[in-house]
KERO-28996 format. One line per 5 residues: their letters; for each residue x, y negated, z of N, C-alpha, C. Coordinates in nm, 3 decimals, padded with zeros to 5 digits. Example, Ala and Ser with C-alpha at 12.3 -4.5 7.8 and 13.67 -1.06 7.14 Angstrom:
AS) 01.319/00.569/00.780/01.230/00.450/00.780/01.320/00.330/00.780 | 01.285/00.225/00.708/01.367/00.106/00.714/01.290/-00.003/00.787
END
This chain:
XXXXX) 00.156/-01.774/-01.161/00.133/-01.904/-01.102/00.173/-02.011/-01.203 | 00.126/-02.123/-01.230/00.136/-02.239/-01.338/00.287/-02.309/-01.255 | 00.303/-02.377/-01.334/00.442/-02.465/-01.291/00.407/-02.583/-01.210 | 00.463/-02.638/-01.157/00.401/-02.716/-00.987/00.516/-02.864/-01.086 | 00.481/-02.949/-01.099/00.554/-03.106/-01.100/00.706/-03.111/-01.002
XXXXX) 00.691/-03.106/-00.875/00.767/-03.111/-00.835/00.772/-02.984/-00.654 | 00.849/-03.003/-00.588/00.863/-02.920/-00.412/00.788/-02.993/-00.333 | 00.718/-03.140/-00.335/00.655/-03.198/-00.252/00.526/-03.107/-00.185 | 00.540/-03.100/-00.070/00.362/-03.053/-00.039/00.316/-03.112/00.074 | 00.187/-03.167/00.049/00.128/-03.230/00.146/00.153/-03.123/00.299
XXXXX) 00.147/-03.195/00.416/00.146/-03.149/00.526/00.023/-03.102/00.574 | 00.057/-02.992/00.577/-00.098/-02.928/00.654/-00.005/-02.813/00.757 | -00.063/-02.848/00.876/-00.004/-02.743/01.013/-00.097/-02.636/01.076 | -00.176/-02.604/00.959/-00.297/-02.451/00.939/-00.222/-02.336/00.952 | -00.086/-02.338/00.938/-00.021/-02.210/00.924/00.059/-02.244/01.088
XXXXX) 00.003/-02.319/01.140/00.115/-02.341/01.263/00.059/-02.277/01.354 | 00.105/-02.233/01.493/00.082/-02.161/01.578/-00.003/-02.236/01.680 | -00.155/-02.195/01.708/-00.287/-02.233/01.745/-00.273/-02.204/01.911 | -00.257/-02.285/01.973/-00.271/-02.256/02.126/-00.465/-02.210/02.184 | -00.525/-02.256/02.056/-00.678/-02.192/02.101/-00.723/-02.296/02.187
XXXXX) -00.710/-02.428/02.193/-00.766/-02.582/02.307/-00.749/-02.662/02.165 | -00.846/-02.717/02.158/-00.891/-02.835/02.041/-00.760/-02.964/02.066 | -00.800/-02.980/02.226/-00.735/-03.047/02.249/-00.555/-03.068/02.246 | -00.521/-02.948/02.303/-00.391/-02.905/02.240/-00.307/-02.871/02.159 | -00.431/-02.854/02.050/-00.370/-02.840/01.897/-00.377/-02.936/01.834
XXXXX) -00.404/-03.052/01.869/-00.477/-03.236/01.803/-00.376/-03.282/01.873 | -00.268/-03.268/01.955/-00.183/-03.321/02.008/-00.048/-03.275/01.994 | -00.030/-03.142/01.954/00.059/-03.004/01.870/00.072/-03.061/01.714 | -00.075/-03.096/01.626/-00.044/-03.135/01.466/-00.004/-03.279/01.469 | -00.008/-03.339/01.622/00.063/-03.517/01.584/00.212/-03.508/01.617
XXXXX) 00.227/-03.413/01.716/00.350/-03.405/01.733/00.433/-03.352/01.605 | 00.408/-03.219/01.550/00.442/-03.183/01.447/00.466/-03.269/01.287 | 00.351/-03.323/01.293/00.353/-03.422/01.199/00.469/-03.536/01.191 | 00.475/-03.556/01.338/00.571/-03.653/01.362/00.745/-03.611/01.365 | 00.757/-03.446/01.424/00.897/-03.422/01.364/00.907/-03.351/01.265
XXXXX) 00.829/-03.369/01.167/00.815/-03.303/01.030/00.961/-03.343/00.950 | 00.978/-03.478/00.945/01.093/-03.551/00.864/01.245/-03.504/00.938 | 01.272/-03.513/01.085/01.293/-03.460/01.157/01.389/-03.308/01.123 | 01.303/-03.186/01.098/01.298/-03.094/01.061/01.329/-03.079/00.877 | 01.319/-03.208/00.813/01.444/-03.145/00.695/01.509/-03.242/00.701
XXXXX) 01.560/-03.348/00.792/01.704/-03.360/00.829/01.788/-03.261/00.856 | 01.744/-03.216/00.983/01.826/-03.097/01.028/01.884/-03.005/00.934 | 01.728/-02.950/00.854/01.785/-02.823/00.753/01.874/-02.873/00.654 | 01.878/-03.001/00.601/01.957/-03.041/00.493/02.103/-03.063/00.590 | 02.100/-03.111/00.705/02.241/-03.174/00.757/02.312/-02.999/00.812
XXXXX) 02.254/-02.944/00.843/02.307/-02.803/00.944/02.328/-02.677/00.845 | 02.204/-02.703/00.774/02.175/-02.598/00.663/02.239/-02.579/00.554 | 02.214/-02.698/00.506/02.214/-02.747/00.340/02.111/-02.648/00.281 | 01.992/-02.663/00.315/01.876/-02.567/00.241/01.763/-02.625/00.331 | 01.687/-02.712/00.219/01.550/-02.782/00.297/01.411/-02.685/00.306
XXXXX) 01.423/-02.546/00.212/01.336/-02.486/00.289/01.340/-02.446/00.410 | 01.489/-02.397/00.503/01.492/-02.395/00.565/01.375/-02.466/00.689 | 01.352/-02.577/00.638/01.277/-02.673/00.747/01.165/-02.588/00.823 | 01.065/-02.564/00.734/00.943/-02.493/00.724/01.007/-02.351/00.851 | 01.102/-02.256/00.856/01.142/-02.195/00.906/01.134/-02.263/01.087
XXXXX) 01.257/-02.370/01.095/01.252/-02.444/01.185/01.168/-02.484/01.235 | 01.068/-02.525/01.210/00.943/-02.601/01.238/00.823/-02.492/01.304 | 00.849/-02.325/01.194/00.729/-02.297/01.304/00.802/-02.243/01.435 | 00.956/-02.203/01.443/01.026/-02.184/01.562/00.936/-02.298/01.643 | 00.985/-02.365/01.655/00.974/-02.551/01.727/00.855/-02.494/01.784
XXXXX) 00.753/-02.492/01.707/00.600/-02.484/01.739/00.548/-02.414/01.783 | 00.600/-02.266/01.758/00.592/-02.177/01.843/00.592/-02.170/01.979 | 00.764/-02.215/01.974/00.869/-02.288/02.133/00.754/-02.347/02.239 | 00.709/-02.477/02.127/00.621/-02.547/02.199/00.498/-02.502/02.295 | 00.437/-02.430/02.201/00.304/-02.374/02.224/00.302/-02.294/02.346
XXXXX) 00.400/-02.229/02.351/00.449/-02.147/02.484/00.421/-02.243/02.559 | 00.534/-02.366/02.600/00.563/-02.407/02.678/00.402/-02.556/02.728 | 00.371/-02.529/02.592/00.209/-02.645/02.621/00.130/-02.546/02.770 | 00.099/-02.429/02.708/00.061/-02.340/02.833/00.054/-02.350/02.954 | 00.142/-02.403/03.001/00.180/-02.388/03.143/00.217/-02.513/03.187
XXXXX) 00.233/-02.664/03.083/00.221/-02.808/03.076/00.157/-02.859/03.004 | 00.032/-02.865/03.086/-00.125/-02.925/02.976/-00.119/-03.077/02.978 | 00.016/-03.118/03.067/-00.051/-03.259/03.080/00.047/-03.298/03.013 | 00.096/-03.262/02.892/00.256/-03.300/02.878/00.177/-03.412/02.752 | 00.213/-03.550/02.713/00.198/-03.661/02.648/00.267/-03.568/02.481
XXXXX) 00.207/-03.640/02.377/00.222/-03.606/02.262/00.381/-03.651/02.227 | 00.402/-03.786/02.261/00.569/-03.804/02.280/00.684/-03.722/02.364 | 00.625/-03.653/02.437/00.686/-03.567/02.527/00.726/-03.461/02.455 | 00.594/-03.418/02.352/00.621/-03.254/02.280/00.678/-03.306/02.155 | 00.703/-03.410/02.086/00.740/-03.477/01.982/00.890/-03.418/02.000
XXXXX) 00.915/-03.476/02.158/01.073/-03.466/02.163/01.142/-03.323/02.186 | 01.032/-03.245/02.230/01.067/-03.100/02.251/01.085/-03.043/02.169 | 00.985/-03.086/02.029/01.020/-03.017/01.885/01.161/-03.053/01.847 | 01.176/-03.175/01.814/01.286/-03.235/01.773/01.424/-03.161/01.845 | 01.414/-03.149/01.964/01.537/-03.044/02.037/01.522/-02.932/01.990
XXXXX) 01.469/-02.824/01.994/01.462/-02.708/01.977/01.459/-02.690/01.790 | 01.435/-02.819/01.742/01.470/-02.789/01.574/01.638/-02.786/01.592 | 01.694/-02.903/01.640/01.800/-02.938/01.644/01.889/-02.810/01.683 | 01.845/-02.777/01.800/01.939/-02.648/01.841/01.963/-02.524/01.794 | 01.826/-02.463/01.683/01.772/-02.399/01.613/01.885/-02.420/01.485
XXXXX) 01.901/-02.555/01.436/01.951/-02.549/01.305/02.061/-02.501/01.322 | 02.148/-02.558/01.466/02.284/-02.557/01.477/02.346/-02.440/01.529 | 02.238/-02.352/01.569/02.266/-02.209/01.626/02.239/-02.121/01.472 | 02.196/-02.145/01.362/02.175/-02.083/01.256/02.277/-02.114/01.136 | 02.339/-02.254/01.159/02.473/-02.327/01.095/02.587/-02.200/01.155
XXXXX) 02.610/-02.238/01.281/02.729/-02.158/01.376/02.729/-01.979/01.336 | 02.600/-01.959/01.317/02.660/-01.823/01.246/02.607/-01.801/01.093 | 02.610/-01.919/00.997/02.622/-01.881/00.845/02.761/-01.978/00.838 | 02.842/-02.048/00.948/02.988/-02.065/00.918/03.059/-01.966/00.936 | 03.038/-01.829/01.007/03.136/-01.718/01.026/03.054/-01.612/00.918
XXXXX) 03.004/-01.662/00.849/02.980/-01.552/00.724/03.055/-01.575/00.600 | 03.089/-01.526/00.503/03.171/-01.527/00.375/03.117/-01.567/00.333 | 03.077/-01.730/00.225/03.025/-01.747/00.129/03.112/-01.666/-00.014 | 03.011/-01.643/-00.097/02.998/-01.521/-00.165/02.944/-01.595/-00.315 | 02.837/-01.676/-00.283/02.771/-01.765/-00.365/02.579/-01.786/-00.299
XXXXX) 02.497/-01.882/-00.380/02.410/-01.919/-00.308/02.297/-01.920/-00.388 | 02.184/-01.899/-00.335/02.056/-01.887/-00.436/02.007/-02.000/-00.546 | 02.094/-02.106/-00.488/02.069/-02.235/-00.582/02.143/-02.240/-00.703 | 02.283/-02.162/-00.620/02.401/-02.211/-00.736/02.308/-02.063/-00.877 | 02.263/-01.946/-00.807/02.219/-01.864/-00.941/02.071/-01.955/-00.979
XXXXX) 02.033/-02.045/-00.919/01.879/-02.097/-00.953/01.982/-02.206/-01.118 | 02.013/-02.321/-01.062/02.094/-02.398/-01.100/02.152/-02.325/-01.249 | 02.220/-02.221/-01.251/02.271/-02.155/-01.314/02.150/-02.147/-01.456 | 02.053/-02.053/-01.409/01.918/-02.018/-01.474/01.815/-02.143/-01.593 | 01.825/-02.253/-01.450/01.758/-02.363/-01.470/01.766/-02.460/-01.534
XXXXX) 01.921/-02.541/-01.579/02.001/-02.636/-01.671/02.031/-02.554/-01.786 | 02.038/-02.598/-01.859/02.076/-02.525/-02.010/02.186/-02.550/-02.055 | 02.299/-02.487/-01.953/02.467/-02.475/-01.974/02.490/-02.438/-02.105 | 02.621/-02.376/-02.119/02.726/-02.331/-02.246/02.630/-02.264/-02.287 | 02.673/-02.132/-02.413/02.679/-02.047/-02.428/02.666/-01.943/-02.392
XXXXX) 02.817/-01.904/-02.287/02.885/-01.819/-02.260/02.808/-01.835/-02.106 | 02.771/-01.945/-02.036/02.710/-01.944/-01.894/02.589/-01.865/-01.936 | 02.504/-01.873/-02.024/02.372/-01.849/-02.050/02.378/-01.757/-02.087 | 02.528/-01.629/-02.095/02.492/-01.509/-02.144/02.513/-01.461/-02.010 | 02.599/-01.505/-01.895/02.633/-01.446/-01.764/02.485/-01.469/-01.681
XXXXX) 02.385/-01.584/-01.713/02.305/-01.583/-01.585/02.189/-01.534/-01.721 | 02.195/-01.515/-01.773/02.106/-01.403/-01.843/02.130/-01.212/-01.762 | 02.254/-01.197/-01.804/02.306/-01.027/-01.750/02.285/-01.048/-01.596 | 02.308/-01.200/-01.490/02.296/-01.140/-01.366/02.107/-01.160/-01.341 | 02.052/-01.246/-01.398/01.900/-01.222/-01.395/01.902/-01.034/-01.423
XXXXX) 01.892/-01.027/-01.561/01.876/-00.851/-01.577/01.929/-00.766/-01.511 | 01.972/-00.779/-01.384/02.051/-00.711/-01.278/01.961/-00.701/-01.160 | 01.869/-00.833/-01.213/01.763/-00.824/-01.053/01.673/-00.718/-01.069 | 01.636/-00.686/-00.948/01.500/-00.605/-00.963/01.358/-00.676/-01.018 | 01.273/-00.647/-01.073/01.170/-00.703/-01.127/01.089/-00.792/-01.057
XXXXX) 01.086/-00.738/-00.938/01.045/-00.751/-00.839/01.091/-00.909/-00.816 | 01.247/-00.903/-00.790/01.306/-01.054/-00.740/01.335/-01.144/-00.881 | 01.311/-01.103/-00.962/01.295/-01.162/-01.082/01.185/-01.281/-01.091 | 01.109/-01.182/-01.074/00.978/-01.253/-01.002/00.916/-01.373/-00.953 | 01.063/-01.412/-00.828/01.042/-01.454/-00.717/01.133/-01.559/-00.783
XXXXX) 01.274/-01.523/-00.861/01.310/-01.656/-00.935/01.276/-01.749/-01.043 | 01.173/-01.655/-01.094/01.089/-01.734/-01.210/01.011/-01.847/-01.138 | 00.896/-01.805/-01.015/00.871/-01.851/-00.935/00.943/-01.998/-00.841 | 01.051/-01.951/-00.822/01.128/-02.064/-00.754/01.184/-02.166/-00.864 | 01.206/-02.119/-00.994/01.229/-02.190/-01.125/01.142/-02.287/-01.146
XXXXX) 00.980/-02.260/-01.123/00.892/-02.342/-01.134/00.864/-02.448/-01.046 | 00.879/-02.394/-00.939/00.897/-02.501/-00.788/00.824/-02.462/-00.690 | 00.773/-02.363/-00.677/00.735/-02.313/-00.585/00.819/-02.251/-00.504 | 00.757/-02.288/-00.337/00.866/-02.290/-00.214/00.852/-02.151/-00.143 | 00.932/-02.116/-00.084/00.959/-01.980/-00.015/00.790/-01.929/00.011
XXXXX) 00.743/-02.020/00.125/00.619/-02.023/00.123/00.493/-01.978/00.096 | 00.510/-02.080/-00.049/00.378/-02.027/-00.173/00.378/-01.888/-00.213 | 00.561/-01.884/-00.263/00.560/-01.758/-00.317/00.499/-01.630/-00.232 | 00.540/-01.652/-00.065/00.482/-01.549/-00.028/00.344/-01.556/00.050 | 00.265/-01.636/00.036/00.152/-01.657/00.008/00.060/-01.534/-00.120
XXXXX) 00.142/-01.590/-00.244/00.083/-01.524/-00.381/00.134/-01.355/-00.356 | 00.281/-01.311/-00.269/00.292/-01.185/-00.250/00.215/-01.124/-00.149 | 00.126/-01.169/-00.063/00.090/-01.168/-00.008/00.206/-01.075/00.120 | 00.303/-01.150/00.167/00.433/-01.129/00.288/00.468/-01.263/00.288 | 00.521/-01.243/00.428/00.570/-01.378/00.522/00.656/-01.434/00.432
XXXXX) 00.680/-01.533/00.429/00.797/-01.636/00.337/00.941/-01.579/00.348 | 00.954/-01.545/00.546/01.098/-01.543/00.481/01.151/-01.426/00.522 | 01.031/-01.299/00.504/01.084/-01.147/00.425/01.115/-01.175/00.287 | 01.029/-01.240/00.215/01.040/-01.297/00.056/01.199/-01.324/00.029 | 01.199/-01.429/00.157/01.355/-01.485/00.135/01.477/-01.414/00.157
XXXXX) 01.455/-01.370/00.292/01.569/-01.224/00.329/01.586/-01.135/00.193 | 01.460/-01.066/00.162/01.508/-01.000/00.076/01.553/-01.054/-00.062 | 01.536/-01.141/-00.077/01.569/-01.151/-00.213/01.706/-01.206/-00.211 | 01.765/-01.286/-00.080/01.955/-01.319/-00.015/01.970/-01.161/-00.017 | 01.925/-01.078/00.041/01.988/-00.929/00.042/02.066/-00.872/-00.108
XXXXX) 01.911/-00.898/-00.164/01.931/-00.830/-00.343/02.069/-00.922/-00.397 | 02.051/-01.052/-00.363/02.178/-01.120/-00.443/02.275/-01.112/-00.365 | 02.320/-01.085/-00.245/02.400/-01.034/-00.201/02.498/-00.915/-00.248 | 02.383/-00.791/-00.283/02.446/-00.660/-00.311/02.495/-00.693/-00.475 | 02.431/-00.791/-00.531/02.434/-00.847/-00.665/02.577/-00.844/-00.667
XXXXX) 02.623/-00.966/-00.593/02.737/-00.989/-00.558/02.841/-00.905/-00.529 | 02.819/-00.781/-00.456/02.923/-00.757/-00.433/02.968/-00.648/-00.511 | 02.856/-00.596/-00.568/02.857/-00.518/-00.692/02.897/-00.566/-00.812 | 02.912/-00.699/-00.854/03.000/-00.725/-00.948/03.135/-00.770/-00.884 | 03.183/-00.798/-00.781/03.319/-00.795/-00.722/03.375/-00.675/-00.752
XXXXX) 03.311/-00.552/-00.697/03.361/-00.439/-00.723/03.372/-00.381/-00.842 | 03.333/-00.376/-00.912/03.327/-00.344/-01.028/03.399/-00.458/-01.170 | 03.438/-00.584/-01.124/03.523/-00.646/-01.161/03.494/-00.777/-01.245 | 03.375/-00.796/-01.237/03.281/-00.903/-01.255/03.162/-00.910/-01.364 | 03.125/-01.025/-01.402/03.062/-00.974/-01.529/03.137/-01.058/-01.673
XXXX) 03.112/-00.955/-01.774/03.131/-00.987/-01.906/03.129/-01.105/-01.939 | 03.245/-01.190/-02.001/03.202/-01.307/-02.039/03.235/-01.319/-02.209 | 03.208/-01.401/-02.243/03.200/-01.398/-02.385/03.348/-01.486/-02.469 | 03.443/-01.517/-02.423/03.575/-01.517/-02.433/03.614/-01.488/-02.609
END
């Protein structure tokens, strides 16, 4: 894939969940549209990870779509506000249990790492923990290096975005704890 300028992407809600009524989906992409901004508040304030949003959002829409079903007459401000709750509660039920998890370290801080052109001695450690990845998730950080979002990437893998993402928090996970155990990595000292 070529290198992308920047993470911006136009809004398109083609990947959003289709209730199958013209009418209900023209009133589903205004609503959506409208708690789009909404939805990376949340992920940035609950999260601190704005892909997250995209996650949130097709919850929301999903949520919605259900509930359009069985309330056809519900006003586009009505489902505006339904998204907006169910992002909200969504973020904060996904905050509440990544606060009782161990931070360990984070895909940005190894992106970050990769991406600025630190010391030396940094550039020999996120060199050895790159060559630690599988090829596979190597891949996926070259990829995210360039600016392409959970998303795209799994678009081009052709898998859901955030198996892409799970697995590749998994791989740096075991990354992690495999150099804990083993007593870290080599530094150049």
């Amino acid at each position: 894939m070529p290198p992308k300028c920047s993470n911006w992407q136009e809004l398109t809600w083609s990947w959003a969940y289709s209730t199958r009524y013209p009418a209900f989906d023209q009133r589903m992409e205004a609503a959506a549209n409208a708690a789009w901004p909404y939805a990376l508040l949340c992920a940035w304030t609950y999260l601190s990870d704005g892909d997250c949003a995209y996650d949130l959002m097709d919850h929301a829409i999903h949520t919605a779509s259900e509930y359009i079903k069985d309330h056809s007459d519900i006003r586009t401000g009505d489902l505006t506000v339904r998204l907006k709750d169910t992002i909200r509660s969504r973020a904060k039920r996904l905050a509440a249990k990544n606060s009782r998890e161990v931070s360990v370290g984070s895909l940005s801080e190894l992106e970050k790492m990769l991406a600025v052109p630190p010391r030396a001695e940094q550039i020999a450690i996120a060199s050895e923990l790159f060559d630690r990845l599988s090829p596979f998730m190597q891949a996926v950080v070259h990829w995210r290096l360039l600016g392409y979002s959970w998303r795209e990437i799994g678009q081009q893998l052709e898998m859901h975005h955030t198996a892409v993402r799970r697995a590749y928090l998994r791989e740096l996970e075991s990354l992690v704890q495999g150099i804990s155990l083993s007593g870290g990595v080599r530094s150049c000292d």
